[in-house]
C-alpha positions in Angstrom: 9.1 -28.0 39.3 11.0 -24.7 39.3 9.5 -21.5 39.9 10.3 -20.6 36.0 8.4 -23.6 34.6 5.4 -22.6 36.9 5.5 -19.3 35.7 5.3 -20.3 31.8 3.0 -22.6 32.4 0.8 -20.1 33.7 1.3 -17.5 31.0 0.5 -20.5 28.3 -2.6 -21.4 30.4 -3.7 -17.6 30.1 -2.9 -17.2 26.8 -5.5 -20.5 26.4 -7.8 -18.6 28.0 -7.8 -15.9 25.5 -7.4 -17.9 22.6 -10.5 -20.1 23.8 -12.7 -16.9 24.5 -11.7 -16.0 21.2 -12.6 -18.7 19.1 -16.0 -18.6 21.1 -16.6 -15.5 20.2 -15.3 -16.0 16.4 -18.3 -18.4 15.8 -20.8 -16.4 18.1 -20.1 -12.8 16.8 -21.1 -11.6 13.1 -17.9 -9.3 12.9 -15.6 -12.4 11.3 -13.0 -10.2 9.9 -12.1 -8.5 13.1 -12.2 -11.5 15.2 -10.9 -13.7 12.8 -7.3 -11.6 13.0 -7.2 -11.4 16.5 -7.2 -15.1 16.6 -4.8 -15.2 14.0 -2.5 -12.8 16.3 -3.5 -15.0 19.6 -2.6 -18.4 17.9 1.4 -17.0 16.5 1.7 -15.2 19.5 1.3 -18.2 21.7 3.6 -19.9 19.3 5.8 -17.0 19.9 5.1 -16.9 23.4 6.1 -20.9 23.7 9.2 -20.3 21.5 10.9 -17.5 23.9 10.2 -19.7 26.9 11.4 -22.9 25.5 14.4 -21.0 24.2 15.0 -19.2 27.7 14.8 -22.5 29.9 17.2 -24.1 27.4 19.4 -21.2 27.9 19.1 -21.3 31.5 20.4 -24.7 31.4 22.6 -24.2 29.2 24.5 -21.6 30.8 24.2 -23.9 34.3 26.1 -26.8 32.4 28.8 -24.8 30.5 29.0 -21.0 31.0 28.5 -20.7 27.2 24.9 -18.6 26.2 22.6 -19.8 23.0 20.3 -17.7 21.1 16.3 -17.1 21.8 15.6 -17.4 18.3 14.4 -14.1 16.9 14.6 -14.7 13.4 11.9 -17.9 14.4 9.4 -15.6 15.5 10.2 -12.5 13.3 9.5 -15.4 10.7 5.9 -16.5 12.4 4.5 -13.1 12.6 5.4 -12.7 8.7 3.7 -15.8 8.2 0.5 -14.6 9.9 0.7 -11.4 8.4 0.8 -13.1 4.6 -2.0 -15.0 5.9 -4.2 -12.1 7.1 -3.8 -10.1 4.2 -4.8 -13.2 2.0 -7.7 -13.5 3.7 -8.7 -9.9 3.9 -8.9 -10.3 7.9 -8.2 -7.2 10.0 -4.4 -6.2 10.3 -4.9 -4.0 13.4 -6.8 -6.7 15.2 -3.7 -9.6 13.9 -1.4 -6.8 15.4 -3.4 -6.6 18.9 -3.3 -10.5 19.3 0.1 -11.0 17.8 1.2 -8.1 20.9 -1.2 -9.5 23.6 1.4 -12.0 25.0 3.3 -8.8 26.6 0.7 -7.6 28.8 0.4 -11.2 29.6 3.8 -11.3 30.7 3.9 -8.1 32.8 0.3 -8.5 34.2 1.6 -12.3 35.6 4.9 -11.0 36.6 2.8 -8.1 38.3 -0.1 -10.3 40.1 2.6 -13.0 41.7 5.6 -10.8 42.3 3.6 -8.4 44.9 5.5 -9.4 47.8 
């Protein structure tokens, strides 16, 4: 497996993690609105998250094969996080804490690329 697949499949299995912990604490916790848009964010950002990576390893091998370069599909997760936000506000569910979860994959990213790059 190369060392990009390992990576992503690391980043997914963290972002697991915190959407696990999450729904833990979604049935635990009386706070619902709060928690409930932070899973919200967590779920379309792993979506997002599994997009840009699926998108990048095609474009990888792409670019390997022909020289030519394909999108990452922006307007497919511009259009996910729209969806989640129609969602939240339907629901009443907290905006900031959809934001927070919807922007979690990023520290995600760095932190990973961070912990296993010391060398």
């Amino acid at each position: 497996m190369s060392e990009y697949r390992i990576m992503a499949s690391r980043q997914r299995k963290w972002m697991y993690v915190f959407i696990g912990l999450t729904a833990v604490l979604a049935v635990v916790l009386p706070e619902k609105q709060f928690i409930l848009g932070l899973l919200i964010g967590l779920v379309i950002g792993f979506y997002n998250l599994w997009l840009l990576q699926r998108k990048a390893n095609m474009q990888g091998e792409e670019a390997a094969v022909t020289g030519k370069r394909k999108g990452v599909g922006t307007i497919s997760r511009l259009a996910s996080a729209a969806l989640g936000t129609l969602l939240v506000i339907q629901y009443d569910w907290s905006i900031v804490s959809f934001i927070i979860g919807l922007m979690a994959v990023y520290p995600v990213i760095m932190l990973d690329y961070i912990w296993f790059n010391r060398k």
